[in-house]
N, C-alpha and C positions, 0 to 999 in steps of 0.2 A: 504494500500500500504506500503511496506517493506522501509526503508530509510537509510537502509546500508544493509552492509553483514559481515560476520565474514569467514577470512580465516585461516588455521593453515598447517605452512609447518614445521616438525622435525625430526631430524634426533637421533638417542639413540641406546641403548642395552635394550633389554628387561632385567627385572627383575627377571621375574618366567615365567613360561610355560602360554600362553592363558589360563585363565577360560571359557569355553562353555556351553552355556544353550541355549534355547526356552523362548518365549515370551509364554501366554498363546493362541494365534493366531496361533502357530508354526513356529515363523521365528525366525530364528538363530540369535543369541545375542554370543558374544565373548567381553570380556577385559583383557587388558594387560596393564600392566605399562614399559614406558619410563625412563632408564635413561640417565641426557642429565647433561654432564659435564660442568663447564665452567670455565674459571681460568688456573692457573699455579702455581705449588709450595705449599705453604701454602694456596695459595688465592683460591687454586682449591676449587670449590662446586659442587654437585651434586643436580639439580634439577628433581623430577619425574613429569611425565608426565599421565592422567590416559587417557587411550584409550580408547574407545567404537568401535567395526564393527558390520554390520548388513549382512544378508544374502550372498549374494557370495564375500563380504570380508571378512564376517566373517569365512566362510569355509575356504578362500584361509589362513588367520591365524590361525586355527583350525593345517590346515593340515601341513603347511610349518612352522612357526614360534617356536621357543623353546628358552628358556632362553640361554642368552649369545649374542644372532643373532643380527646381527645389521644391522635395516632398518632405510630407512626415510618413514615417514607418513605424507600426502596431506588431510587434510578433516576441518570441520567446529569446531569452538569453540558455545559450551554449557552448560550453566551454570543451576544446576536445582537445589529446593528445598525441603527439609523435614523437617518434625518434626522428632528429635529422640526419638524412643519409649522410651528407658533405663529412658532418663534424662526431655524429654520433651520440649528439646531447639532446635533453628529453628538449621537446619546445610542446609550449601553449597557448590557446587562441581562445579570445572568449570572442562568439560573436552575435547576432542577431539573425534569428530565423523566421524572415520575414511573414506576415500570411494576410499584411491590411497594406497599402500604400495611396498615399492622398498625394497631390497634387499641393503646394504649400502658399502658391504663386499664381499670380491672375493670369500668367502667360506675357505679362507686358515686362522687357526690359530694362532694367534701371540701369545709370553709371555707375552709382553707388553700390557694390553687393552688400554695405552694412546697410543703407537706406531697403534695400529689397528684401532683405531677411527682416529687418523691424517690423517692416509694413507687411509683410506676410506672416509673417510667428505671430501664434501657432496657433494659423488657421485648419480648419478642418472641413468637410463634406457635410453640409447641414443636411439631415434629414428627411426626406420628401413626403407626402401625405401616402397611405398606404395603396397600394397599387392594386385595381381591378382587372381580374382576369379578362384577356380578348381573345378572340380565334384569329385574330388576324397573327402571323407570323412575326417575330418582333425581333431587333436587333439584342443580343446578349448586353448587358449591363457588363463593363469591366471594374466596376466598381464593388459586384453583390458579395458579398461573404460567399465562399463557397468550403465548405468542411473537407472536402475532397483535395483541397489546394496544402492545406496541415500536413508534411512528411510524418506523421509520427500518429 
């Protein structure tokens, strides 16, 4: 029986473009790195974040996500280990396993990236009224919670 849980809510700019691959299973693996400011002035620091998404989050950042974008990310902390082949010494990664991704930014460009993150953090996906069924055929929502998208 489990006797906690590990939550991770952040909000950043990505770094670089998603990296995409396959498991040898073939479920879709995506990583991206977070950067998540904190401070002001001199004292400002940047902390990264490293991402993981699995199958229809990982498409949805596959396809949507590119260096600069700035989302907040909802998913679990995990921490795993290895040997490094090179050196032979244990190394470890705590990282985030993503399974919500918002959008953080109105899409409009600023100069300033502190001015873009103020005036974006930490927005999120308001709500919409609940949704009645149609027969008409409907484009997928890449936003909906889906439990199948959770590796675990």
């Amino acid at each position: 029986m489990s006797r906690g849980f590990s939550f991770a809510q952040i909000g950043g700019v990505l770094g670089k473009d998603p990296e995409s691959r396959s498991t040898h299973g073939g479920t879709k693996v995506v990583n991206f790195s977070l950067a998540v400011e904190k401070g002001f002035g001199d004292g400002l620091k940047t902390n990264w974040f490293n991402i993981v998404a699995f199958r229809d989050t990982a498409e949805f950042a596959e396809k949507y996500l590119k260096k600069g974008k700035s989302v907040t990310v909802t998913g679990d902390l995990q921490t795993r280990s290895w040997d490094d082949k090179q050196t032979g010494a244990k190394r470890t990664a705590t990282e985030i396993i993503a399974y919500k991704i918002d959008f953080a930014d109105s899409g409009s460009k600023s100069d300033s990236p502190r001015q873009e993150r103020t005036a974006s953090a930490p927005a999120t996906r308001q709500t919409a009224a609940p949704r009645t069924r149609s027969t008409a055929p409907a484009e997928p929502d890449p936003f909906d919670d889906d439990p199948d998208a959770i590796p675990f």
